[in-house]
DSSP file (Angstrom, degrees, kcal/mol; ACC not computed):
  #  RESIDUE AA STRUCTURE BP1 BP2  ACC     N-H-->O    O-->H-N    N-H-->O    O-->H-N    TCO  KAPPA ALPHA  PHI   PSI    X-CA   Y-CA   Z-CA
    1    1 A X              0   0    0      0, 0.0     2,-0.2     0, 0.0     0, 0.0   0.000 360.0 360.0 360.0 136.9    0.0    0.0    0.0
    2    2 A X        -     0   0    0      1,-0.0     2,-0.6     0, 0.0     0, 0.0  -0.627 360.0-128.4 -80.5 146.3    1.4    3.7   -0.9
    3    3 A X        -     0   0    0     -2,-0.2     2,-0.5     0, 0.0    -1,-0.0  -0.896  30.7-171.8 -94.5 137.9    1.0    6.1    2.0
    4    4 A X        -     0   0    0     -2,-0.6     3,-0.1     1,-0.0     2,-0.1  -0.907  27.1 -80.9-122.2 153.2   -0.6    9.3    0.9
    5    5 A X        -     0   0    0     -2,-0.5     5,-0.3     1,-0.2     4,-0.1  -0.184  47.7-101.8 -32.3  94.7   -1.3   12.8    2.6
    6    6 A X     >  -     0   0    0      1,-0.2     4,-1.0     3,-0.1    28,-0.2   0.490  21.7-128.2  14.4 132.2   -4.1   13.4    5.0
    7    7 A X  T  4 S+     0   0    0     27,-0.4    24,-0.2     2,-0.1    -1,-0.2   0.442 120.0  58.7-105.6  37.8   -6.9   15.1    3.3
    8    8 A X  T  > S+     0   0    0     25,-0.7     4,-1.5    26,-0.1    -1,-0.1   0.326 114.1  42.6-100.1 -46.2   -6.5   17.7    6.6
    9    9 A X  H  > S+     0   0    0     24,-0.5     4,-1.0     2,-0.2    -2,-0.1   0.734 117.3  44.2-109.0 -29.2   -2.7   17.9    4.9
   10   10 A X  H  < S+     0   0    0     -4,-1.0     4,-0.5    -5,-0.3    -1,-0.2   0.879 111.1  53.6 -71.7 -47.4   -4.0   18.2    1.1
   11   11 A X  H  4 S+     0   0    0      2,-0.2     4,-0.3     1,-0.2    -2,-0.2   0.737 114.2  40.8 -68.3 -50.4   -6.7   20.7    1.9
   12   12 A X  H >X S+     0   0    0     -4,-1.5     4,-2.2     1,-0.3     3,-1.1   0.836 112.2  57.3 -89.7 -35.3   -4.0   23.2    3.8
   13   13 A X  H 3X S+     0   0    0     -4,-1.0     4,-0.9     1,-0.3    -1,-0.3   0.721 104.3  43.5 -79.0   6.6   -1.7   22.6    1.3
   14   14 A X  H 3> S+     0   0    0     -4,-0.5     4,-0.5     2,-0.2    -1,-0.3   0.640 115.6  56.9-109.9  -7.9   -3.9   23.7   -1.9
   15   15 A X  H X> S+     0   0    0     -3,-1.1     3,-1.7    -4,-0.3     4,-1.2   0.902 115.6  39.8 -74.4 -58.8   -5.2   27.3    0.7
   16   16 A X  H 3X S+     0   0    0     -4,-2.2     4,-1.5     1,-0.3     5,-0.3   0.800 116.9  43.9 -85.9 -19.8   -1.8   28.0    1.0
   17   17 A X  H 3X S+     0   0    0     -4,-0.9     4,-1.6    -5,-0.4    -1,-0.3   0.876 110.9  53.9 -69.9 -25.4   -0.6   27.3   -2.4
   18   18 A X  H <<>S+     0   0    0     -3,-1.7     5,-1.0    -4,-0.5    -2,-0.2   0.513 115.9  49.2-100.4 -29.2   -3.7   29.1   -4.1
   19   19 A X  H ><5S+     0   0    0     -4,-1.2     3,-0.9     3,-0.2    -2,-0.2   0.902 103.3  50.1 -71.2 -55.5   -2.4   32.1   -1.7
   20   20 A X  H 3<5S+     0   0    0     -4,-1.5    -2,-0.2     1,-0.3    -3,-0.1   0.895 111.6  53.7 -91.7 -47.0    0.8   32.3   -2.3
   21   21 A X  T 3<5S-     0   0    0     -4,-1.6    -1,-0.3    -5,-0.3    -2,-0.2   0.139 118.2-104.2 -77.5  34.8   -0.2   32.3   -6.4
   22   22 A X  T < 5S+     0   0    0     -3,-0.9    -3,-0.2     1,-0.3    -1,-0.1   0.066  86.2 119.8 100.7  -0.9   -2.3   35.0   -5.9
   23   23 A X      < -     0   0    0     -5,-1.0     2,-0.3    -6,-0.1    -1,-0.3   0.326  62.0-116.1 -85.0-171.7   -5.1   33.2   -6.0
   24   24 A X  E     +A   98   0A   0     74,-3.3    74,-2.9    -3,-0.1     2,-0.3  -0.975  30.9 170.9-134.9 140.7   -8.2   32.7   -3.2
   25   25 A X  E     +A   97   0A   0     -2,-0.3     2,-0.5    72,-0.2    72,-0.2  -0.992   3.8 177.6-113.1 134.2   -9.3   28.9   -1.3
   26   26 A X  E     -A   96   0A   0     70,-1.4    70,-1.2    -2,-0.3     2,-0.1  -0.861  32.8-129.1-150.1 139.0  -11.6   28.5    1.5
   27   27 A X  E     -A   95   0A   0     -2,-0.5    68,-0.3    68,-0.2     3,-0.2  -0.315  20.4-174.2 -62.5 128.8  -12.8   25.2    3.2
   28   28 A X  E    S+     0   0A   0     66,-1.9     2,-0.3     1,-0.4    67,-0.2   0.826  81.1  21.7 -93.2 -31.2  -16.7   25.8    3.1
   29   29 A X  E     -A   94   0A   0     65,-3.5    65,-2.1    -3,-0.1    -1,-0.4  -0.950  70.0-147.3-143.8 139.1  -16.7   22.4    5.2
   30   30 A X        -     0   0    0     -2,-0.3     3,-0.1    63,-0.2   -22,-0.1  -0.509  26.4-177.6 -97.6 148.5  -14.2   21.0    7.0
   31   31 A X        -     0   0    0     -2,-0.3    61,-0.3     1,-0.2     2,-0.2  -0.208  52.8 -25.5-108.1-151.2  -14.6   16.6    6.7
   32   32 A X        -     0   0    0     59,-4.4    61,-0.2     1,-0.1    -1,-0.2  -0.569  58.7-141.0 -66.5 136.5  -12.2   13.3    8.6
   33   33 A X  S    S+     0   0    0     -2,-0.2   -25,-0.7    -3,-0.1   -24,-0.5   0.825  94.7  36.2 -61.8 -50.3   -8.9   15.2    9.1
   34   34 A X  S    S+     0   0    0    -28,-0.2   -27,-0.4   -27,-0.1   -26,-0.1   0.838 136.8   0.6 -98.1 -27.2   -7.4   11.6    7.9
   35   35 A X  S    S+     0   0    0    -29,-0.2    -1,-0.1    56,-0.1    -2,-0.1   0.308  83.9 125.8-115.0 -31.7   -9.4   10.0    5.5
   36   36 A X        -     0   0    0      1,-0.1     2,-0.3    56,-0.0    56,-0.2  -0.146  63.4-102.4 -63.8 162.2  -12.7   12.1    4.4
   37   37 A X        -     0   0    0      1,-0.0     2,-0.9    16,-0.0    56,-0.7  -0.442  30.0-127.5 -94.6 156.4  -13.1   12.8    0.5
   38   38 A X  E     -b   93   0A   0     -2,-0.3     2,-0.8    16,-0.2    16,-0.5  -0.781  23.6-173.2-102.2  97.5  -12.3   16.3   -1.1
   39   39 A X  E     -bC  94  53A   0     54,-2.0    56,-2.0    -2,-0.9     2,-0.9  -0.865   4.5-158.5-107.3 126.8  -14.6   17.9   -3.1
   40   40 A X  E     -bC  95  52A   0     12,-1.3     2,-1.8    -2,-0.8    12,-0.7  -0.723  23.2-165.1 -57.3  68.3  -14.1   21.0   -5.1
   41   41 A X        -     0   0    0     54,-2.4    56,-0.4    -2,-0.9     2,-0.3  -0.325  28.5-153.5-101.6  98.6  -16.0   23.7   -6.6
   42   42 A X        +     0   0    0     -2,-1.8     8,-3.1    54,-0.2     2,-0.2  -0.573  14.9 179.9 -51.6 117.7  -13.4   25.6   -9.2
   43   43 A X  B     -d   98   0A   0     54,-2.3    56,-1.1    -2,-0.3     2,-0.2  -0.617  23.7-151.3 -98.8 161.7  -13.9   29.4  -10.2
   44   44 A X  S >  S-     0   0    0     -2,-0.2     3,-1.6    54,-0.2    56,-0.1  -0.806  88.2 -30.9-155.5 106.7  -12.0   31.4  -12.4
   45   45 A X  T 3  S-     0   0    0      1,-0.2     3,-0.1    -2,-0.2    53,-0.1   0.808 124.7 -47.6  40.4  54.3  -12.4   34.8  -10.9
   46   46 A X  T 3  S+     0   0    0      1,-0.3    -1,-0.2    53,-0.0     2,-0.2   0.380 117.7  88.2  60.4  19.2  -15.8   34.1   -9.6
   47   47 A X    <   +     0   0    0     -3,-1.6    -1,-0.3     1,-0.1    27,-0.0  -0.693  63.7  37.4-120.5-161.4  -17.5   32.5  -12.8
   48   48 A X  S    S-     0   0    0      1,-0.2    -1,-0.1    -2,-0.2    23,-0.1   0.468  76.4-160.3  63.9   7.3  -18.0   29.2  -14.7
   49   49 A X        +     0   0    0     -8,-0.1    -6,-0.2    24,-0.1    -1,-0.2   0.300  18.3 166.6 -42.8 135.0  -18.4   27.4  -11.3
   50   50 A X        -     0   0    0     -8,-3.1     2,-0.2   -10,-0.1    -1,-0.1  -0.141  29.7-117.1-127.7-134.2  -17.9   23.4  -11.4
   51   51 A X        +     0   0    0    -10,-0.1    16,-3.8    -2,-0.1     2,-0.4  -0.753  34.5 155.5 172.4 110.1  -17.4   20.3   -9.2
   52   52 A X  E     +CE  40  66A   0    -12,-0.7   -12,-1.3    -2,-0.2    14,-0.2  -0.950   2.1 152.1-127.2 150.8  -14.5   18.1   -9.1
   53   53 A X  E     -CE  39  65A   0     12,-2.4    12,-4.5    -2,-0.4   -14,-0.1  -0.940  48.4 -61.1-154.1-178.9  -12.9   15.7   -6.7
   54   54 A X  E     + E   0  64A   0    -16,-0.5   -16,-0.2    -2,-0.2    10,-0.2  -0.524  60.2 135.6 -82.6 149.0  -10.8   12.5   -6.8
   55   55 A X  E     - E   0  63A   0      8,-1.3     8,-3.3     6,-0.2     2,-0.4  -0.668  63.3 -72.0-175.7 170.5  -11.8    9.8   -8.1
   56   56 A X  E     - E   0  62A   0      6,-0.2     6,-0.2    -2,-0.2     2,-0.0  -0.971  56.1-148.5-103.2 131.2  -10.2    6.8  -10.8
   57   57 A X    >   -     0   0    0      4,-2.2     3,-2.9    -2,-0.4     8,-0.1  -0.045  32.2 -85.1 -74.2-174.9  -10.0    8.6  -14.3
   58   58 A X  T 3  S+     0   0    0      1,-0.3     4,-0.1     2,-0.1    -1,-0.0   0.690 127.1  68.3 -62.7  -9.3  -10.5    6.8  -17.2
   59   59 A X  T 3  S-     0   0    0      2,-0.2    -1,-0.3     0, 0.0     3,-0.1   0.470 116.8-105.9 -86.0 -26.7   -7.1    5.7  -17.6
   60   60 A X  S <  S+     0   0    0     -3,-2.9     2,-0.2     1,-0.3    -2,-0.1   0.684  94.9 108.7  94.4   5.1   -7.7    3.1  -14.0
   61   61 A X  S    S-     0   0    0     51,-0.1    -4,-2.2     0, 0.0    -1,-0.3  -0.903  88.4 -93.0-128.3 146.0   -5.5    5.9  -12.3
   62   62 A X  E     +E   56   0A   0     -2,-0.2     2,-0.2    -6,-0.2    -6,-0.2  -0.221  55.4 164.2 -77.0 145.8   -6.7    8.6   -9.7
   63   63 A X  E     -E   55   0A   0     -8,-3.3    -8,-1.3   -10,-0.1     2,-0.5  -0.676  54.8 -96.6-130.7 167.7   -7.6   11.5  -11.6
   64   64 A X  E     -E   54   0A   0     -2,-0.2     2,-0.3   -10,-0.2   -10,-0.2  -0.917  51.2-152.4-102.9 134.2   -9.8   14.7  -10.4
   65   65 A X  E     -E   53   0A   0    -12,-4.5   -12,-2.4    -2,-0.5     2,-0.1  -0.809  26.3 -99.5-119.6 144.1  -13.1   13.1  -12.1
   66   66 A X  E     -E   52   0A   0     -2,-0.3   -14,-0.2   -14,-0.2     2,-0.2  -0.400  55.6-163.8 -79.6 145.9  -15.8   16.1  -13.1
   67   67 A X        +     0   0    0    -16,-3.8     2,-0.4     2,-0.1   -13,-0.0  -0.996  31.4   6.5-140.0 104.3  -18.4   16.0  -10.0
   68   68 A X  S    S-     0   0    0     -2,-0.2     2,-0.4     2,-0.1   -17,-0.1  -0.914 103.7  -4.7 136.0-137.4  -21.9   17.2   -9.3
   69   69 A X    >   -     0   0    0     -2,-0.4     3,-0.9   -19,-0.1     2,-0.4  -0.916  69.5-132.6-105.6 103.6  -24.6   19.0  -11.4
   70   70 A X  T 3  S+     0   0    0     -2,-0.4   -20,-0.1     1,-0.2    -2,-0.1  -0.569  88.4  20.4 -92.6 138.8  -23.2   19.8  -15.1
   71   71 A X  T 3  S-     0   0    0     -2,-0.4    -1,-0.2     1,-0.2   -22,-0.1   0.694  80.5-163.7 107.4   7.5  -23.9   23.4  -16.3
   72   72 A X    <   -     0   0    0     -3,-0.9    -1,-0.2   -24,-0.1     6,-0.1   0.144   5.2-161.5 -59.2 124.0  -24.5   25.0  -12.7
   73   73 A X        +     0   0    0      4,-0.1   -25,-0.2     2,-0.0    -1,-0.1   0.889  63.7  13.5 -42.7 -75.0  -26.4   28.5  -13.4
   74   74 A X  S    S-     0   0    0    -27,-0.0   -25,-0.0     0, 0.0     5,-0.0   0.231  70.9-107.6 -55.5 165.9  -25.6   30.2   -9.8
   75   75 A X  S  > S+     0   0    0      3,-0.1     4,-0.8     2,-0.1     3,-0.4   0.399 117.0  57.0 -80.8 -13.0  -23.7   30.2   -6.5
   76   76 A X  H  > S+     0   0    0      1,-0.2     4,-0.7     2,-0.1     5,-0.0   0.907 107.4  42.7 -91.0 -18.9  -26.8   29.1   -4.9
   77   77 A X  H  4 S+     0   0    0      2,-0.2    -1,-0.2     1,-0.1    -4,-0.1   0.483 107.6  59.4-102.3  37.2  -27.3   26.3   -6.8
   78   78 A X  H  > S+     0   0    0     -3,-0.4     4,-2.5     2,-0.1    -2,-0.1   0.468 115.6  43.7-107.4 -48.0  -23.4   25.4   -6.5
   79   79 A X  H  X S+     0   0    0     -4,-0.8     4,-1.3     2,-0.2     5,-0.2   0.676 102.0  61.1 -95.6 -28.7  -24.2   25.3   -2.8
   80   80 A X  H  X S+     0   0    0     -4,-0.7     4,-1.2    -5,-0.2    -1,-0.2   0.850 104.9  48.9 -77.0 -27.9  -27.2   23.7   -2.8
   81   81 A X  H  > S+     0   0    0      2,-0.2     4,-1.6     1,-0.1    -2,-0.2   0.924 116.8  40.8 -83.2 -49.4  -25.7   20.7   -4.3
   82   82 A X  H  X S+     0   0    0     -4,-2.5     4,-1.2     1,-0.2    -3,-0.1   0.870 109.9  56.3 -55.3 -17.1  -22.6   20.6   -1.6
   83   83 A X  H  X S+     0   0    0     -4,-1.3     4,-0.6     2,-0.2    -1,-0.2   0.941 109.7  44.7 -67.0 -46.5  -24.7   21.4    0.8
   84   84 A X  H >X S+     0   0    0     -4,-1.2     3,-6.4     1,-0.3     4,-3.7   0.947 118.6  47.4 -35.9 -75.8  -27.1   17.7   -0.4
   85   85 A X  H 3X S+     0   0    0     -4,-1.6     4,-1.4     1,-0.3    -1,-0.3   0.668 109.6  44.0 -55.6 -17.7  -24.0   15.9   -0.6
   86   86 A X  H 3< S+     0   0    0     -4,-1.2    -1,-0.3     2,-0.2    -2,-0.2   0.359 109.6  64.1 -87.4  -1.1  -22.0   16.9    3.0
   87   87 A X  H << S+     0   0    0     -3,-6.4    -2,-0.2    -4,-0.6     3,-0.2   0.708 108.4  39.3 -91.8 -42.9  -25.9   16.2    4.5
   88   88 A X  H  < S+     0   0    0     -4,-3.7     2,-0.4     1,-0.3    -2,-0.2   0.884 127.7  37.6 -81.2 -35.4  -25.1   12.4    3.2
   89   89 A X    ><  -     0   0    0     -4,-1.4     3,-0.7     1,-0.1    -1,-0.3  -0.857  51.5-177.7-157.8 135.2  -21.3   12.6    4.5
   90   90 A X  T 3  S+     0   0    0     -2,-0.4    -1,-0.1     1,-0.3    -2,-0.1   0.599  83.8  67.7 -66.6 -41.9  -20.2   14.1    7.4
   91   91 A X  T 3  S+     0   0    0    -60,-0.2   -59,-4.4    -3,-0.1     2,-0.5   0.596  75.1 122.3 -78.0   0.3  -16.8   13.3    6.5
   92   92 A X    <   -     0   0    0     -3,-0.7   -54,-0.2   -61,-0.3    -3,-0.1  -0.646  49.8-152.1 -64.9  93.7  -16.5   15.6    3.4
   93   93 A X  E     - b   0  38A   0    -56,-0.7   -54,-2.0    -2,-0.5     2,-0.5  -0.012  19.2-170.5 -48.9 127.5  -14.1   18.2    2.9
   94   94 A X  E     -Ab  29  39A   0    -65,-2.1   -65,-3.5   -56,-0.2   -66,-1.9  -0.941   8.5-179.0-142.8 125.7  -15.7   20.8    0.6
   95   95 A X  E     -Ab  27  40A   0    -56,-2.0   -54,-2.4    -2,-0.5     2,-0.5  -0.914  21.4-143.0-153.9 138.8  -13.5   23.3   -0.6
   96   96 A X  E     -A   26   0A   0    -70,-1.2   -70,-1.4    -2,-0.3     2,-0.4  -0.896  18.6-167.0-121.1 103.3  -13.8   26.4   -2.8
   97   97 A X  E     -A   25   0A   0     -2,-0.5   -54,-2.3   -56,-0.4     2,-0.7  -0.661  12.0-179.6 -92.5 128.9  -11.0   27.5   -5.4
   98   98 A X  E     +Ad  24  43A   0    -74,-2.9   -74,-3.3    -2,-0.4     2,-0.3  -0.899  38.0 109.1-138.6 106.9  -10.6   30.6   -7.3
   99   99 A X  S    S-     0   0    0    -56,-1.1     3,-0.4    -2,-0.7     2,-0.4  -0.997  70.5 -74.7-157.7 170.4   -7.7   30.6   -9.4
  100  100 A X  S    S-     0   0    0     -2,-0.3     5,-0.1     1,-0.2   -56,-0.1  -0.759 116.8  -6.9 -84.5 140.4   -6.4   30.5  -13.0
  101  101 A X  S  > S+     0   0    0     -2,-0.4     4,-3.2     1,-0.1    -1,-0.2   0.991  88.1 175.6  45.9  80.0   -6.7   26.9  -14.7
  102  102 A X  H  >  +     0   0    0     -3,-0.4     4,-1.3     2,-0.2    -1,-0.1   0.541  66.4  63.1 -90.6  12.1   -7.7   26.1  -11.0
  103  103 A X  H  4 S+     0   0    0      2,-0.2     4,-0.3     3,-0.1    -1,-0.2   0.887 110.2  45.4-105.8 -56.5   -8.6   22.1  -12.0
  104  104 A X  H  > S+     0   0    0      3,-0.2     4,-2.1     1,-0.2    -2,-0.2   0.821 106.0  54.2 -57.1 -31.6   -4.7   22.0  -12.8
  105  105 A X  H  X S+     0   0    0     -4,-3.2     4,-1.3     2,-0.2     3,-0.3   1.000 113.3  45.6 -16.3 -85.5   -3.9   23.8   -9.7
  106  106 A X  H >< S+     0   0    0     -4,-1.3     3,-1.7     1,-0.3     2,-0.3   0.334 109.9  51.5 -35.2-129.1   -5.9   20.9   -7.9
  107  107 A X  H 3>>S+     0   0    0      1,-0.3     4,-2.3    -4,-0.3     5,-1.1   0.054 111.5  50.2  13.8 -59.4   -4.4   18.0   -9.8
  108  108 A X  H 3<5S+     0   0    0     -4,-2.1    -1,-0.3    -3,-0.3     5,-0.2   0.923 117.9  36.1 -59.5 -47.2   -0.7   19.4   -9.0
  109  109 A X  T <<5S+     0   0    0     -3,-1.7    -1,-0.3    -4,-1.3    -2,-0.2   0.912 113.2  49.8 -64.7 -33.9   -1.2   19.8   -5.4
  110  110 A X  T  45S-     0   0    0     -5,-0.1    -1,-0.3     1,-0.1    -2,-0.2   0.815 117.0-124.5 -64.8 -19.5   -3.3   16.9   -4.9
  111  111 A X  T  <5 +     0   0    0     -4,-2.3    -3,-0.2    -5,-0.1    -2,-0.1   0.915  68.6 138.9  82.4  48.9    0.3   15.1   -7.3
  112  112 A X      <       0   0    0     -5,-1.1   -48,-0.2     1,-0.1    -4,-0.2  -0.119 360.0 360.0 -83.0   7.1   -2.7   13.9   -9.8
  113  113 A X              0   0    0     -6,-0.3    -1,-0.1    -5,-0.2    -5,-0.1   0.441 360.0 360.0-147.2 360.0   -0.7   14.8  -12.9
């Protein structure tokens, strides 16, 4: 078995990376420190909001796999769906990214690429 990162330890590193590039992250819920699953809702300078998290891509390898509602109009309905899914698990890290090409961002920190 490979050891991999907290998601407590992924999660801090992608605020402070997303900071440091000038960019803004903020956990909207915090999940399991050691274990809990990461989901993502991607901006690029407050539009186009989407929903990613890890997942196996098509390739059979973990990829950040497209997540959620396709096409979402709003921030309230962006929020209405993380909100569903953290009502269903408790242990779910939900995390909001505003950067440029912020899905490659993800991928690097999470070391998905």
């Amino acid at each position: 078995m490979t050891p991999r990162l907290t998601s407590a330890m992924l999660v801090s590193a992608m605020v402070r990376r997303a900071d440091a590039a000038g960019g803004s992250a903020m956990v909207l819920a915090k999940g399991d420190a050691t274990s809990g699953a990461i989901l993502l809702l991607l901006l690029e300078r407050g539009a186009n909001p989407r929903f990613v998290e890890r997942g196996i891509g098509p390739q059979g390898v973990p990829a950040l796999v497209p997540s959620g509602p396709a096409g979402l109009a709003d921030e309230e309905s962006a929020t209405s769906y993380w909100q569903r899914r953290r009502a269903r698990d408790s242990d779910l890290w939900v995390v909001e990214l505003d950067i440029a090409d912020a899905e490659r961002f993800a991928a690097e920190t999470m070391n998905l690429c």
